[in-house]
GURO-268566 format. One record per residue (C-alpha): y, x, z. Coordinates in steps of 0.02 Angstrom, whole numbers, plus 50000, padded with zeros to 5 digits. Example, Ala and Ser with C-alpha at 12.3 -4.5 7.8 and 13.67 -1.06 7.14 Angstrom:
<pts>
497755061550390;499475068450357;
</pts>
This chain:
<pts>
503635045550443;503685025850449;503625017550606;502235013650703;501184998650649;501344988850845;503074988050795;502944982750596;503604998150496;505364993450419;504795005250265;503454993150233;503914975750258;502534959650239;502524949250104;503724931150150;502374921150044;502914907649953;501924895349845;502284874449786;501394864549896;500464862050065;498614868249966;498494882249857;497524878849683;496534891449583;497844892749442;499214898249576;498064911349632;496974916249497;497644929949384;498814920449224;498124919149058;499424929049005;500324943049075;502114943149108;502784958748984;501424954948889;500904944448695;499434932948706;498474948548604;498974963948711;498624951148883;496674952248848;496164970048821;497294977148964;496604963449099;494824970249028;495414989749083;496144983049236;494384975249286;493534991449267;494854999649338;494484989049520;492734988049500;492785007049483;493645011949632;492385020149771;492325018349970;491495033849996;492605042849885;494215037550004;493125043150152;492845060150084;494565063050035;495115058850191;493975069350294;494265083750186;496075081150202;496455079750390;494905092250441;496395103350506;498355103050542;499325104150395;501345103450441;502545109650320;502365127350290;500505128950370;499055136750287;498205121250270;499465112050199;499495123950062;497615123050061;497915101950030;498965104849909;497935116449796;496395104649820;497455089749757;498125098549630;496255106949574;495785086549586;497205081049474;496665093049328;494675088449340;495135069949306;496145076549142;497685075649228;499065089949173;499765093649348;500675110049442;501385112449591;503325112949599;503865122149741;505735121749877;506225129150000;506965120050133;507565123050329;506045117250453;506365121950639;504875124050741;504845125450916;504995141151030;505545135451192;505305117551255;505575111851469;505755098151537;505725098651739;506425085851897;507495099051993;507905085152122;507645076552218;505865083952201;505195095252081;503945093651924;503655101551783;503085093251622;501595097851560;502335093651350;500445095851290;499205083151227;497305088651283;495855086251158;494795072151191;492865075451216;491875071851049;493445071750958;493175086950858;494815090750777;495945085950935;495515103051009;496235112950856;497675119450987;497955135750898;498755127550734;499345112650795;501245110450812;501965106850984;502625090951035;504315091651013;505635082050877;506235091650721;508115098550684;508575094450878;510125104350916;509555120951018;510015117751216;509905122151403;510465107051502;510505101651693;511025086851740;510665067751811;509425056551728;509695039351649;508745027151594;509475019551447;507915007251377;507785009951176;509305020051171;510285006551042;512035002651064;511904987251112;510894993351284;512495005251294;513544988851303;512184982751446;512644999651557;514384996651522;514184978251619;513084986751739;514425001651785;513345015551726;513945028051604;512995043751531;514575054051509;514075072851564;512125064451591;510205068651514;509625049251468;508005046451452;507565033751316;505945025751276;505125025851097;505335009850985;506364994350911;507585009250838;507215026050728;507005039650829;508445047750776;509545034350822;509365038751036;510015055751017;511535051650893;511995036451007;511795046051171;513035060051103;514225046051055;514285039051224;514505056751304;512615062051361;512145080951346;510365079451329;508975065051278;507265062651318;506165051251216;504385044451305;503065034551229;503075019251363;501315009951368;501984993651340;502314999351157;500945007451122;499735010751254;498445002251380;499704986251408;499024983651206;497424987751225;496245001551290;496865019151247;495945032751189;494555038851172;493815021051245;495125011451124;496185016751007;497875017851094;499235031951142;498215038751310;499275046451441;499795061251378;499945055451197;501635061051134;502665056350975;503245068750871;504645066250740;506045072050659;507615065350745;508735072850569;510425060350546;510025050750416;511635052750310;510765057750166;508565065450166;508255080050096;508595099250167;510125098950264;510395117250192;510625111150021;511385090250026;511465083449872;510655096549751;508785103549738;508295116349863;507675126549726;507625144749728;509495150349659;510065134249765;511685139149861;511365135550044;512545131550203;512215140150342;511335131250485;512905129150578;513825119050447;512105107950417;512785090550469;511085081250498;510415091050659;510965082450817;512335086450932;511395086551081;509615093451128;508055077751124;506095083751165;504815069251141;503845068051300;502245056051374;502145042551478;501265053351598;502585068051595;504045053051595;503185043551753;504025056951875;505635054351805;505905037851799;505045036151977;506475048652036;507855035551983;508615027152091;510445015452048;510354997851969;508744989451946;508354988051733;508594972751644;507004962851638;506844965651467;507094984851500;505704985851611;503734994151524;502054993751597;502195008451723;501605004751896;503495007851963;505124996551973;506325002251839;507955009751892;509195014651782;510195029351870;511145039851866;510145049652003;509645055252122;508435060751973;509185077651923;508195085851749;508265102451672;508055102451498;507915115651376;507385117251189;507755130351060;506665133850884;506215145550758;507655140650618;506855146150444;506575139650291;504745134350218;504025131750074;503715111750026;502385111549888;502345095049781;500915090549673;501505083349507;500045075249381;500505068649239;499535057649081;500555055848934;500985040948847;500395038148687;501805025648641;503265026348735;503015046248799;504815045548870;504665030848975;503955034849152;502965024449281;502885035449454;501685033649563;501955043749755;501145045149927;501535061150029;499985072650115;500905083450267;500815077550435;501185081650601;499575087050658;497855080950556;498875065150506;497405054450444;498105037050469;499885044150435;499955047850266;498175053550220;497435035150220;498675031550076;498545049849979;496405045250000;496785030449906;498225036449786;496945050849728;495675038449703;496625027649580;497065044949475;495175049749457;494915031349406;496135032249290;495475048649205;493905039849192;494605025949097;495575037948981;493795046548946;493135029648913;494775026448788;495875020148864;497775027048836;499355019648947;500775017148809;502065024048941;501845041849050;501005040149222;501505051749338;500515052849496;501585063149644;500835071049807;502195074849895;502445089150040;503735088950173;503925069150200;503805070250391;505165082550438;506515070850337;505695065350127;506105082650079;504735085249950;505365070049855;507125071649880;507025088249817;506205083549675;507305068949620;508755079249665;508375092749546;507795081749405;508855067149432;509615066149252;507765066549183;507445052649283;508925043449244;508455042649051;506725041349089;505965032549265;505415014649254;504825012049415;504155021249588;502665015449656;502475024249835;501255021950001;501245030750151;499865025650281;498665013450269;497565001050382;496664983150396;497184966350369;498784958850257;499464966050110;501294972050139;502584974349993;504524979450005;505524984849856;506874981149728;506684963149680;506684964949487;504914971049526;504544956949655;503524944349501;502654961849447;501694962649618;501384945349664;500414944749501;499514960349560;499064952649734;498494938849649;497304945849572;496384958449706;495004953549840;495394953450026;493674963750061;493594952050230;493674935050193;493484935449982;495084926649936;496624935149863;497714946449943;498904936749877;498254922649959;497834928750124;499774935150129;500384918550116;499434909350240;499684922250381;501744919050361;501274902550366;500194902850509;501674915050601;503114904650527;504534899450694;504894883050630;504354869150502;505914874250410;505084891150375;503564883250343;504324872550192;505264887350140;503434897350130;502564882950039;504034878549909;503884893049802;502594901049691;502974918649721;502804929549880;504694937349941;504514953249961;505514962750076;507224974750062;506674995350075;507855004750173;507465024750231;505735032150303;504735035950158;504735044049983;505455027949879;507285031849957;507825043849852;507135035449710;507875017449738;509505020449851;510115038449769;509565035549582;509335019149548;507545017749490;506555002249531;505495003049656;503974994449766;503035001649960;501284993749950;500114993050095;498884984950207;498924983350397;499144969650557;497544970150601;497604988650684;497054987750855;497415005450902;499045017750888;498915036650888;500775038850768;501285057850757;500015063850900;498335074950888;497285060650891;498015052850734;496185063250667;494715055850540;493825053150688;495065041150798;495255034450635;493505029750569;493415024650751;494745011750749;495545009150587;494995004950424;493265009550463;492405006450302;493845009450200;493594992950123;495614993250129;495925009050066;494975003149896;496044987449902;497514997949932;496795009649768;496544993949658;498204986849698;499215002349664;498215006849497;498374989249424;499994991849464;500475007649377;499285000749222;500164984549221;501894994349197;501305009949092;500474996948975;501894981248945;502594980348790;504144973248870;504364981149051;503884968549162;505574967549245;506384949049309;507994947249388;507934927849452;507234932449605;508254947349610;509694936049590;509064923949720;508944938049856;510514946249825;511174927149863;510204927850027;511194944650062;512934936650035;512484920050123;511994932450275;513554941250287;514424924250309;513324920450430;513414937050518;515404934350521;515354915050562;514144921650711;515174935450790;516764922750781;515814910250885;515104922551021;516924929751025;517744914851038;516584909151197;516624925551274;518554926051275;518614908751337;517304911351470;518334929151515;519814915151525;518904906351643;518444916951771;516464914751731;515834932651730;516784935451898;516164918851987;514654920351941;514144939651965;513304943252138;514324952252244;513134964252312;512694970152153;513904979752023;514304968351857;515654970851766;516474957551625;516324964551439;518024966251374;519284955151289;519004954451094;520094951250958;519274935450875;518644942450693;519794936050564;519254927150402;518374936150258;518554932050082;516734930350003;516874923349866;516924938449732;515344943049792;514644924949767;515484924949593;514494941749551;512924933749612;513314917649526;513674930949332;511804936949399;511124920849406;511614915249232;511054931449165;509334932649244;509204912549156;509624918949001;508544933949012;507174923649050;507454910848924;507484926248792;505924933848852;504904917848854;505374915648664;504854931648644;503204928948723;502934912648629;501114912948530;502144908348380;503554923748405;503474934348264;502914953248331;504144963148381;504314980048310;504024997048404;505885002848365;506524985648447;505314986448580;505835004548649;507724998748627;507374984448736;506494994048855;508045008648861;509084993648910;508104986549049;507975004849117;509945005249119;509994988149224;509254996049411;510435009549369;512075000449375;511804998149552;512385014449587;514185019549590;514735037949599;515565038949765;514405029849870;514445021550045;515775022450144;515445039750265;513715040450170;513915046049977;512155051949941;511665033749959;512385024449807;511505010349767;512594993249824;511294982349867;509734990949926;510145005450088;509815008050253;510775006850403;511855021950480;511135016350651;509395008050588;508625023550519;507245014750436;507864997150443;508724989350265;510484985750273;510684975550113;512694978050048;512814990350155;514564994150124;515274978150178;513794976450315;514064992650420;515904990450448;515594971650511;514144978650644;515664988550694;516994975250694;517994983850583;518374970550504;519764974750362;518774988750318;517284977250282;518204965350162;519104977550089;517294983550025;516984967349945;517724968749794;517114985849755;515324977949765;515874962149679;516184973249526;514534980849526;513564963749539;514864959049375;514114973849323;512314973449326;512484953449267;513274959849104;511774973149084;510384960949112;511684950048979;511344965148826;509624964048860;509564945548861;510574947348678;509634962448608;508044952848658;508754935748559;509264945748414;507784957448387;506604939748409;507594928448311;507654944348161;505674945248191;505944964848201;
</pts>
């Protein structure tokens, strides 16, 4: 579901690598003597498991489980999908695994009628099909392959004039404003990228368009990057995106918000489901869109508007006139999760999750099955290890899930349904979606953020034989802006790792019930693009991608050391200075944001005052001023430094506690005091959440970690007091503050009994 990789996924964000000094030395990047969660005694024997873990982990074996895999289509509710999940599970129980498949039903719409035609000034018909590609064997599978077309799209039969309306974002709505050109009563036609998919649709219905159109411009993603397919790897001519285009107001089935779609679920009907768009969208390709946009005539675009089509851009309205009309199959299908599970033998009711979904579009071998290849390969390492004798002290839980694409319903069904198990009992979510070459990639909740640089630290980069870690670091370093980014790489010893927002399985976990969690991958050196089309196949992507699957192994060993380093801590591995320092970065943002938007308001007004936008504008072509703005007034911060200030002093403590602890001359802690300091760290993610949510958004209740209402993907850290200043509602932003300001008080006094329980039970020696 993530975003293509030309455009660097906002589900899985690169490391911002930081280390102490210009040079890196072996001790910053070799693995540390001892681990952090770890006493000098338990430090040895599980670094011992974790190098037979990585040496175990086999190319081929990615390479057949991908093949098998994506050999056909497997959308939700196809036979093949079924088939998938069956294998996976059949896989999960040979390595010693006990697994089942846990089964909901959930609304998928499938299309049954799809046009889109130029009724004037001339007429063509789009052809909405992509043709298989000699010697691509799988491409020609046309009989089960799903149609181009974008998921929960309001059924519609539309005529009217065309407009072009570049990425469809609100701000380009503020450029046709200047430019005299509104969509009221209009089809626009919006090209794919810089914003979710679903964002062109909900914005175009908000501005007063009946209909949208989404191409796949070659600029993006097609022979302006490189040659396209079959010759090179990118979106040919009549490569088409699918997607879903569901509101993101909360995952899941929109028949069932809030609660499991489980069988004796009680369901809305379709007309009261409040995530399918207003207006009718169909996904089209560049081919099908260049008679379209060639028909335009009005306002030349914006430079930056403009693709790689052999035309000049126009932006409308007309004479372009399109029909469009789309209308699907609205029934419900089965989603079919794979659930594995090793018990602990020490802490049984402690739980370290480990996801990666397995539907796709069509054959979907770069997107997910290049992550599920290597997510299956760390669970048959793993059972090989536990023959060999070795036991995780915590549960490992391995989830396939089904039903990511159309909008994380597998996973949101599944944390919906047991979310009070996995409030007593989740430590952490490990999740991956696709997979590729180059630089490891790592977003999640910042508690986790030491966890995984010690990870990277410690794994191979199977090109040039230095750490991940270390690779990482010297590519932000390398694509730093400034020198002042550059010092701000180089003065720290850990990599930042980025803020999740929505697009893959680890929302429900992190923003709806507060469990820790971490997106791992590898990618930036993919010279090809196929997202959500036929050719996304194992043979486009043994052609172009991670050909060798040296990367899926290193994705394998990263995400098993991983789940091993948490299953096996006898303190979870948890630190909250970082988390503090980010969650600092957040608040010093949203003054910046506001000091920002004062400025550019402030010099608009006066330049209105002027007379500039008049004088300047060439008469012969229509610009119009933006309006007059109210200057934004001043916003009280400070609660939410003081929370992140009580954070701050905690995490020190907490630290300060848990070295003691840690000390060779600590007396041993016992397994009573242990599991009670471990229930309290598991309450600490937790207090994130409050019960009534965002603003307009209440399935999303963590505070810190969300995405954005118009972002789709994209994080929107605070997102309370953040959405209401992108909409200059400005008293409604600070009047957020304190709300959130209580929760940071909040979480500081959690990580506080932790920081005490941990003093007490050390200083006792029990």
């Amino acid at each position: 579901m993530k975003l293509f990789r030309s455009l660097m996924s906002c589900c899985i964000v690169l490391f911002v690598s930081q280390t102490n000094g210009a040079q890196i030395t072996a001790a910053k990047t070799s693995a540390p003597a001892r681990l952090s969660g770890y006493t000098a005694q338990s430090s040895s024997p599980e670094q011992e498991w974790e190098k037979k873990f990585q040496d175990g982990i086999v190319r081929e074996n990615l390479r057949e489980n991908l093949r098998r895999m994506s050999a056909r289509p497997h959308h939700v509710g196809s036979p093949y999908d079924k088939d998938n999940a069956e294998w996976i599970l059949s896989k999960f129980k040979e390595w010693g695994f006990d697994a089942h498949i846990e089964t909901f039903q959930v609304l998928f719409p499938t299309p049954k009628e799809r046009l889109v035609e130029l009724v004037q000034p001339t007429q063509f018909r789009a052809k909405l099909q992509e043709p298989a590609v000699p010697g691509d064997p799988t491409s020609s599978q046309a009989s089960e392959q799903l149609p181009t077309y974008n998921a929960y799209s309001i059924d519609g039969d539309v005529t009217a004039p065309l407009v072009y309306v570049n990425y469809g974002s609100r701000e380009d709505y503020e450029e046709l404003d200047r430019l005299g050109v509104s969509v009221k009563g209009a089809i626009v036609i919006a090209r794919y990228g810089e914003n979710w998919r679903g964002t062109k649709p909900k914005v175009a219905g908000e501005h007063g368009a009946i209909g949208c159109i989404i191409y796949s411009d070659p600029k993006d993603d097609g022979f302006y990057q490189g040659d396209d397919y079959p010759k090179g790897g990118w979106r040919p001519k009549d490569g088409v995106q699918r997607g879903s285009v569901m509101d993101t107001d909360y995952p899941g089935d929109p028949l069932t918000p809030g609660v499991g779609a489980t069988a004796d679920a009680k369901r809305l009907p379709i007309s009261e489901a409040k995530t399918i768009t207003k207006i009718p969208v169909l996904p089209i390709s560049w081919g099908d869109a260049l008679p379209l946009l060639s028909a335009l005539a009005g306002p030349v675009a914006p430079e930056k508007w403009r693709g790689a089509l052999p035309i000049t851009y126009h932006v409308g309205p007309g004479p372009a006139k399109v029909h469009l009309k789309v209308t699907s199959n609205w029934d419900t299908k089965p989603v079919n999760d794979v659930i594995a599970t090793m018990r602990g033998s020490q802490a049984p009711d402690q739980w370290v999750i480990r996801g990666n979904h397995f539907d796709g579009w069509v054959n979907g071998a770069d997107d997910p099955l290049s992550g599920m290849s290597a997510v299956l390969e760390e669970a048959r390492m793993l059972g090989e290890l536990h023959k060999q004798g070795w036991n995780p002290k915590r549960t490992i839980i391995y989830c396939a899930w089904d039903g990511e694409e159309p909008g994380l319903l597998g996973s949101t069904e599944w944390v919906e349904t047991h979310g009070d198990d996995l409030q007593k009992h989740a430590v952490a979510y490990i999740n991956s979606d696709s997979n590729g070459r180059g630089f490891f990639r790592a977003s999640g909740s910042h508690d986790l953020e030491k966890l995984i640089n010690d990870v990277a630290r410690e794994i191979n980069d199977p090109e040039k034989n230095i750490p991940v870690w270390q690779r990482a670091r010297l590519s932000r370093i390398a694509n730093a802006k400034n020198q002042e980014e550059r010092a701000e790489i180089r003065k720290r010893a850990d990599l930042a790792i980025g803020s999740l927002g929505d697009g893959s399985d680890y929302a429900s976990f992190l923003d709806h019930a507060g469990i820790s969690a971490l997106n791992i991958g590898y990618g930036g050196e993919n010279d090809a693009n196929a997202y959500h089309s036929v050719y996304d196949d194992f043979y486009w992507y043994t052609h172009f991608i991670d050909t060798d699957f040296s990367y899926g192994r290193a994705l394998a060993q990263t995400g098993g050391t991983a789940v091993m380093r948490l299953a096996d801590a006898d303190l979870i591995p948890f630190e909250y200075t970082e988390l503090a320092e980010t969650i600092g970065k957040y608040v010093t943002e949203l003054e910046k944001q506001l000091k920002e938007k004062q400025d550019e308001i402030t010099e608009r007004n006066l330049e209105l005052k002027e007379g500039l936008f008049s004088a300047v504008a060439d008469p012969r072509k229509t610009s119009l001023p933006p309006p007059h703005e109210t200057n934004p007034p001043y916003m009280n911060f400070a609660p939410l430094k003081n929370g992140v200030e009580a954070i701050k002093r905690s995490a020190e403590r907490y630290e300060s506690a848990a070295a003691k602890a840690q000390a060779d001359d600590a007396p041993a802690l016992s397994p009573q005091s242990l599991d009670s300091l471990n229930n309290d760290l598991l309450k600490i993610q937790r207090t994130f959440l409050t019960e009534r949510g965002l603003p307009e958004r209440p399935w999303f209740k963590h505070q810190v970690y969300a995405p954005g209402a118009y972002t789709g993907y994209g994080a929107k850290p605070i997102a309370a007091v953040r959405e209401y200043m992108d909409e200059k509602k400005w008293a409604e932003a600070e009047a957020q503050v304190p709300a959130v300001a209580r929760v940071l008080e909040q979480v500081a006094a959690a990580i506080d009994k932790a920081a005490d329980d941990l003093h007490s039970a050390t200083a006792s020696g029990h």
